[in-house]
C-alpha positions in Angstrom: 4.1 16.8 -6.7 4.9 16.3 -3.3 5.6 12.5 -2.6 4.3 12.7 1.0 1.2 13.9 0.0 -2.1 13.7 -2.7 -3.8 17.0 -3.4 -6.8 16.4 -5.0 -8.8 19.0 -7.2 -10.8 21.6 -4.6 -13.5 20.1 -6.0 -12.7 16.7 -4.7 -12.2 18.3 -1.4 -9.6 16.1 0.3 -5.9 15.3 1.0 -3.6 12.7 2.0 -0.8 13.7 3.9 1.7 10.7 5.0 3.3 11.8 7.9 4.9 8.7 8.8 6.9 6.9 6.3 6.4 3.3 7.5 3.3 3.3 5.9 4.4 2.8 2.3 6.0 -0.4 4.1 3.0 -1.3 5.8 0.7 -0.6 2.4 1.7 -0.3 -1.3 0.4 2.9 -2.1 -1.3 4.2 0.9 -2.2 7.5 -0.3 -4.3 5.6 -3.5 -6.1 3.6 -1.1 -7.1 6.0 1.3 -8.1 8.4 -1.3 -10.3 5.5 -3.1 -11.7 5.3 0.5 -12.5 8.9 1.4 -13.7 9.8 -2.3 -16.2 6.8 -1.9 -17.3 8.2 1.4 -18.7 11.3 -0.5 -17.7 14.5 1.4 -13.7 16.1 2.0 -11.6 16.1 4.6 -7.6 15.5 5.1 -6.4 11.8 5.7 -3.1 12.0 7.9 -1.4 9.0 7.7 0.8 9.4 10.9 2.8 7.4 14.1 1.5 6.1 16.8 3.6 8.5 18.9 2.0 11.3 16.8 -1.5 10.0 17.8 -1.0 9.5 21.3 0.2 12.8 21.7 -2.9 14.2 19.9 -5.2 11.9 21.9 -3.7 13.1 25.6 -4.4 16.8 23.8 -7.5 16.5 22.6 -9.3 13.7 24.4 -7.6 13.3 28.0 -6.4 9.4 26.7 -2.7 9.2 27.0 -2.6 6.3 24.0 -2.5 5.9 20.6 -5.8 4.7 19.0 -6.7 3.8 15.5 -8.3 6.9 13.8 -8.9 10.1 15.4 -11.9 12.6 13.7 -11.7 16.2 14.1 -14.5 18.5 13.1 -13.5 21.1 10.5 -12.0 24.3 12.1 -14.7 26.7 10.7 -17.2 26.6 7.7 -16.0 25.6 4.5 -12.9 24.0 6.0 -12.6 20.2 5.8 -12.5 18.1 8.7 -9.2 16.0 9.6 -9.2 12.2 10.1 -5.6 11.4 11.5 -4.6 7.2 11.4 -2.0 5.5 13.9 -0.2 3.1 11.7 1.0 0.9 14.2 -2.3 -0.2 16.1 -4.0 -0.1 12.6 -1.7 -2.8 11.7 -1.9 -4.6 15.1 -5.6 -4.5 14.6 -5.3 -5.7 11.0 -3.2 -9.1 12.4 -5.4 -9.5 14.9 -8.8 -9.7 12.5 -6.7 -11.2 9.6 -7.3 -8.5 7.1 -4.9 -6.8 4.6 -3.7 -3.5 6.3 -5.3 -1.3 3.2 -8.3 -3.1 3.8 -7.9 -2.1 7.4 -6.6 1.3 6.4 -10.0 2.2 3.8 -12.6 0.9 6.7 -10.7 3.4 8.9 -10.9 6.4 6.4 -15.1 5.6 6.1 -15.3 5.0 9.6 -13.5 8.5 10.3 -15.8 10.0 6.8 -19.2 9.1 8.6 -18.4 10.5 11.8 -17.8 13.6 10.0 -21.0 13.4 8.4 -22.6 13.1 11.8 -22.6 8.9 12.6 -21.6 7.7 15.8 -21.8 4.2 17.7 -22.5 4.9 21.2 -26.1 3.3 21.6 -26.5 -0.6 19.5 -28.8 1.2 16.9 -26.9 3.6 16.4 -24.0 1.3 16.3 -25.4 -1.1 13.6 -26.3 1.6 11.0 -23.0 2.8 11.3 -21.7 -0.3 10.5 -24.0 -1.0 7.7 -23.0 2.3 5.9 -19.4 1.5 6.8 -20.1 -2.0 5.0 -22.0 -0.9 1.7 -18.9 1.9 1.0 -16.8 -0.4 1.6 -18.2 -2.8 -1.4 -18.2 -0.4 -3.2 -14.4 0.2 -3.2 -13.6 -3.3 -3.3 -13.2 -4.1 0.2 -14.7 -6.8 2.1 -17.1 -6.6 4.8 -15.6 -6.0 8.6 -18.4 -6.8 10.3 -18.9 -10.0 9.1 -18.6 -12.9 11.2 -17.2 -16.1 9.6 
């Protein structure tokens, strides 16, 4: 098997691809916890666990914002094809600090976040917003992973 990389059964329908290698410093095992995340989410796509050099340049490309942001969702290519969810790992981890969560915790409520916007979520209006969050929230429990929307 390739280290890099978890290819799941086509049935399972997704992938993690580490494209930066800093991750496995960041998170033990980064490819378990983003697959527990994305299998919990209940549809496939590829997880790329990648730089945030990687992701600004993909942001400028695709969305006109010349910085690096936390997760980046791309619609499958065609019918049948999964979509892609792509991961900065150095503002996930600067976001992580800044809440005082675990990275991985960070990292899974990425992979959902990223899962439901393939599945047609979004946050733009405060409904809209708050169901988001609630669905992000119950996956989340399920997986073992506290709450990010809770204020303490």
């Amino acid at each position: 098997m390739d280290p890099s990389s978890i290819r799941c059964p086509a049935a399972a329908g997704f992938q993690i691809i580490v494209d930066e290698p800093a991750w496995r410093r960041a998170v033990r095992n980064p490819e378990a916890m983003a697959a527990r995340a994305a299998r919990a989410t209940g549809i496939g796509f590829t997880v790329l666990l990648a730089s945030d050099a990687a992701v600004k340049r993909l942001n400028a490309r695709h969305r006109g914002r010349n910085k690096p942001t936390n997760v980046l969702t791309f619609e499958p290519a065609a019918p049948g094809l999964p979509g892609e969810i792509v991961l900065a790992l150095g503002t996930v981890r600067r976001e992580a600090a800044q809440a005082g969560r675990r990275p991985a915790h960070h990292l899974a409520h990425l992979v959902v976040h990223g899962g439901l916007h393939l599945q047609g979520h979004d946050h733009h209006g405060a409904g809209e917003a708050r169901r988001m969050e609630m669905a992000e929230a119950r996956i989340l429990h399920r997986i073992g992973v506290g709450n990010p929307w809770k204020r303490t």
